[in-house]
PyMOL commands that place a pseudoatom at each C-alpha (Angstrom):
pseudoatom trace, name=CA, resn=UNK, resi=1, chain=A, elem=C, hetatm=0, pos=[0.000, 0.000, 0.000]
pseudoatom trace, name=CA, resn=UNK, resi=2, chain=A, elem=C, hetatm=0, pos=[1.419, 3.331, -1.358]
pseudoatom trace, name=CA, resn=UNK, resi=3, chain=A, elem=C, hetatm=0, pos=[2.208, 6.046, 2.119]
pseudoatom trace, name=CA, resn=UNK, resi=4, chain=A, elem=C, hetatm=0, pos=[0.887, 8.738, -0.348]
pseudoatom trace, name=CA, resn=UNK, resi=5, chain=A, elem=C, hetatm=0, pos=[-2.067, 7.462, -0.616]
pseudoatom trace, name=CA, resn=UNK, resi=6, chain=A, elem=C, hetatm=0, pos=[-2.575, 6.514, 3.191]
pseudoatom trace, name=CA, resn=UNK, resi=7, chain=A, elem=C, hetatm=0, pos=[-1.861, 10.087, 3.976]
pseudoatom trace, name=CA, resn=UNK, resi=8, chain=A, elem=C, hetatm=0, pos=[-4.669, 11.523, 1.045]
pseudoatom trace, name=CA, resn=UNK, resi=9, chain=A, elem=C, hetatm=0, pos=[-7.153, 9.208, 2.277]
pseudoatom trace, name=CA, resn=UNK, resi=10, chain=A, elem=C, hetatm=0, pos=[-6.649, 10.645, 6.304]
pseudoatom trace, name=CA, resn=UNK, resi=11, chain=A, elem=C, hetatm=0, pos=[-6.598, 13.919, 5.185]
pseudoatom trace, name=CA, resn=UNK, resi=12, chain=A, elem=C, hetatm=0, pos=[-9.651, 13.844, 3.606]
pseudoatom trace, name=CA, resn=UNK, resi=13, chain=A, elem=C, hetatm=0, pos=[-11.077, 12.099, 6.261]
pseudoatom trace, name=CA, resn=UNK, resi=14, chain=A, elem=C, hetatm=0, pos=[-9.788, 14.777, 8.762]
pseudoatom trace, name=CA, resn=UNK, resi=15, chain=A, elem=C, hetatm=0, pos=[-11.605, 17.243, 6.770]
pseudoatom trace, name=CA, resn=UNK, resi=16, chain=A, elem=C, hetatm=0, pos=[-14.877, 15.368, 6.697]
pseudoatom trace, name=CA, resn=UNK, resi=17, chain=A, elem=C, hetatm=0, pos=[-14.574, 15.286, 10.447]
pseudoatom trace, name=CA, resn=UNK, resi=18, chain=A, elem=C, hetatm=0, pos=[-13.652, 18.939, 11.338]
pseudoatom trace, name=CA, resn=UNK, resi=19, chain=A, elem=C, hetatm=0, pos=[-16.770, 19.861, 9.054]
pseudoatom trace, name=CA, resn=UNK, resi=20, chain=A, elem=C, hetatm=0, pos=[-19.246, 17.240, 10.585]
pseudoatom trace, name=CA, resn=UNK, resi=21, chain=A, elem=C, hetatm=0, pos=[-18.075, 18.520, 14.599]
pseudoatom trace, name=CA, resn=UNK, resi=22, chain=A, elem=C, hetatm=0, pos=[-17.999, 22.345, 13.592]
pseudoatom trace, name=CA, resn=UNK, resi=23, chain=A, elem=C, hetatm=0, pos=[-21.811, 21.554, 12.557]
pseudoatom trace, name=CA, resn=UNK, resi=24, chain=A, elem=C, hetatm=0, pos=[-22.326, 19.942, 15.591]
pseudoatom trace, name=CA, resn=UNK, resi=25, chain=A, elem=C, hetatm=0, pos=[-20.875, 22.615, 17.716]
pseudoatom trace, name=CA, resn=UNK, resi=26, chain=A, elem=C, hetatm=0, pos=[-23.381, 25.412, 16.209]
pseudoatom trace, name=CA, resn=UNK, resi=27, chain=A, elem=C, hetatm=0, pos=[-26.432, 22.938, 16.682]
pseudoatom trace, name=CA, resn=UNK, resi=28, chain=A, elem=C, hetatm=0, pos=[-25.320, 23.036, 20.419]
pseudoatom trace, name=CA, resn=UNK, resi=29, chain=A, elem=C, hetatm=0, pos=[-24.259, 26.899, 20.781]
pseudoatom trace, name=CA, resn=UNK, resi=30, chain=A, elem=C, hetatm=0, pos=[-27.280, 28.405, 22.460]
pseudoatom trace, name=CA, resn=UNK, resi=31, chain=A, elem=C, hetatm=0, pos=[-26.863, 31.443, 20.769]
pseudoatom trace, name=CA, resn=UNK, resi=32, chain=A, elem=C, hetatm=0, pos=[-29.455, 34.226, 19.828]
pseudoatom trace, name=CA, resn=UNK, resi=33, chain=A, elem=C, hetatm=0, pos=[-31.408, 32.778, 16.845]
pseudoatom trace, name=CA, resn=UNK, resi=34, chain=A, elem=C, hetatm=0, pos=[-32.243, 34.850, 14.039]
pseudoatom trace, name=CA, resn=UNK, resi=35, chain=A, elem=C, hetatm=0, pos=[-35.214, 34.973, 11.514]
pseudoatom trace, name=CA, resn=UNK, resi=36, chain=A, elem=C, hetatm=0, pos=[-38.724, 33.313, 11.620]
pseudoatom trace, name=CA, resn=UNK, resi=37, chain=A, elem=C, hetatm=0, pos=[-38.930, 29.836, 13.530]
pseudoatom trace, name=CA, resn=UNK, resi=38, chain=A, elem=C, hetatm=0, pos=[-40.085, 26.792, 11.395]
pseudoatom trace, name=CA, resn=UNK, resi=39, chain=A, elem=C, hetatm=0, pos=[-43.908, 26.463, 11.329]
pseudoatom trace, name=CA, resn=UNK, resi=40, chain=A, elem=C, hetatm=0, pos=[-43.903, 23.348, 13.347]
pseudoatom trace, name=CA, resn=UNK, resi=41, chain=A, elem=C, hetatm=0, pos=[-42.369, 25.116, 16.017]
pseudoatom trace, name=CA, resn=UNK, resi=42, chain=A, elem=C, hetatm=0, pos=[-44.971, 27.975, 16.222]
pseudoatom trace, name=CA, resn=UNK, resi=43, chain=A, elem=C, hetatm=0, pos=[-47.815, 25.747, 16.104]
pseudoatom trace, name=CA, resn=UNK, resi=44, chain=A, elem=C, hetatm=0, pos=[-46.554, 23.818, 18.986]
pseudoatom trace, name=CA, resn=UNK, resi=45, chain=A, elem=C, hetatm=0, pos=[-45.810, 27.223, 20.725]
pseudoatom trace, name=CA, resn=UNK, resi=46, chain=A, elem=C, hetatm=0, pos=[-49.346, 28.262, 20.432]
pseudoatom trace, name=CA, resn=UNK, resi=47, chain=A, elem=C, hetatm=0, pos=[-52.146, 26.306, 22.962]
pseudoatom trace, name=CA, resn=UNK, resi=48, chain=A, elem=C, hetatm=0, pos=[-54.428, 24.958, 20.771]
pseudoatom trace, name=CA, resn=UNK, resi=49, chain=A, elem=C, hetatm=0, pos=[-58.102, 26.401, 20.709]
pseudoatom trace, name=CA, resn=UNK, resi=50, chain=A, elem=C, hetatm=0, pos=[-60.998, 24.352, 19.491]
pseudoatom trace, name=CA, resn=UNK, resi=51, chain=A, elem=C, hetatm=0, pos=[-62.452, 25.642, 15.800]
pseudoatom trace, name=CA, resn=UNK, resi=52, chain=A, elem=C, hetatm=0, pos=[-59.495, 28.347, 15.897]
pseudoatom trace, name=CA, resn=UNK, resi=53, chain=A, elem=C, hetatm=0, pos=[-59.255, 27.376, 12.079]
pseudoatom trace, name=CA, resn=UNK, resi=54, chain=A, elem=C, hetatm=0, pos=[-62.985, 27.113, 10.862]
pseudoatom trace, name=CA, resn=UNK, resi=55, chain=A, elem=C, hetatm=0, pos=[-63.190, 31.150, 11.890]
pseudoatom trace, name=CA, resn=UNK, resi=56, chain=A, elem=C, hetatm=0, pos=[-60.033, 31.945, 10.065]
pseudoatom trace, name=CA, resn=UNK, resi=57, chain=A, elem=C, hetatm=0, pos=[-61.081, 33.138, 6.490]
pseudoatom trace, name=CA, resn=UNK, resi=58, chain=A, elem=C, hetatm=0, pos=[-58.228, 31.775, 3.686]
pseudoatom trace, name=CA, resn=UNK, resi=59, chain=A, elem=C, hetatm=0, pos=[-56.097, 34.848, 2.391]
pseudoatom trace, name=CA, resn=UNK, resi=60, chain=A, elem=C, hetatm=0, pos=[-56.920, 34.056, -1.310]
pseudoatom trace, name=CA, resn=UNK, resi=61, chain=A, elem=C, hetatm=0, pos=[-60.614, 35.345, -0.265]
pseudoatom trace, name=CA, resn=UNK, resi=62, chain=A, elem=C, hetatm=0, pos=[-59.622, 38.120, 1.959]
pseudoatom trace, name=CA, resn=UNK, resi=63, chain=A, elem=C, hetatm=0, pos=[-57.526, 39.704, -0.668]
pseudoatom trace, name=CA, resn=UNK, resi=64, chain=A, elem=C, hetatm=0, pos=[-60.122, 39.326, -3.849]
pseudoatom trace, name=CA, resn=UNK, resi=65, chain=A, elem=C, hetatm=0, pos=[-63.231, 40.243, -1.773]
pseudoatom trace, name=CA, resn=UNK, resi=66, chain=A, elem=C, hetatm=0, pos=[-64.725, 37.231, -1.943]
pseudoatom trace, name=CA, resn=UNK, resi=67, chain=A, elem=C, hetatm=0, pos=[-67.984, 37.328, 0.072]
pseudoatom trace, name=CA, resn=UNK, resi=68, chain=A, elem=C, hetatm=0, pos=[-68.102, 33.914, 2.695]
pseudoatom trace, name=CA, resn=UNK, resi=69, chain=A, elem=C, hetatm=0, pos=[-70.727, 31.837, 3.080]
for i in range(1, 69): cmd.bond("trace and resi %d" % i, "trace and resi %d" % (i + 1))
show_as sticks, trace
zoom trace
């Protein structure tokens, strides 16, 4: 087996590594997030209220004055 290549083949993995725990590290910062949270996260955020949806009208509607009902 060539050294040369040995040594490549690490290095690359090195690199695959340092990328992989610098990801890591930011997913565990607790740093000030920035920008809207995923939907999923808001909707769990908010309690849930029984036919909260069925008064909401759709914003296709609202914006082309389409009577309801």
């Amino acid at each position: 087996m060539d050294l040369s290549k040995v040594l490549e083949q690490l290095r690359k993995e090195l690199e695959t590594l340092d990328i992989a725990i610098l990801s890591l590290e930011r997913l565990q910062s607790k740093g000030v997030r920035r920008g809207r949270p995923p939907k999923i996260l808001a909707e769990l955020r908010q309690p849930a209220k029984l036919g909260a949806r069925a008064l909401v009208i759709p914003r296709r509607q609202a914006r082309r004055g389409i009577p309801i009902g």
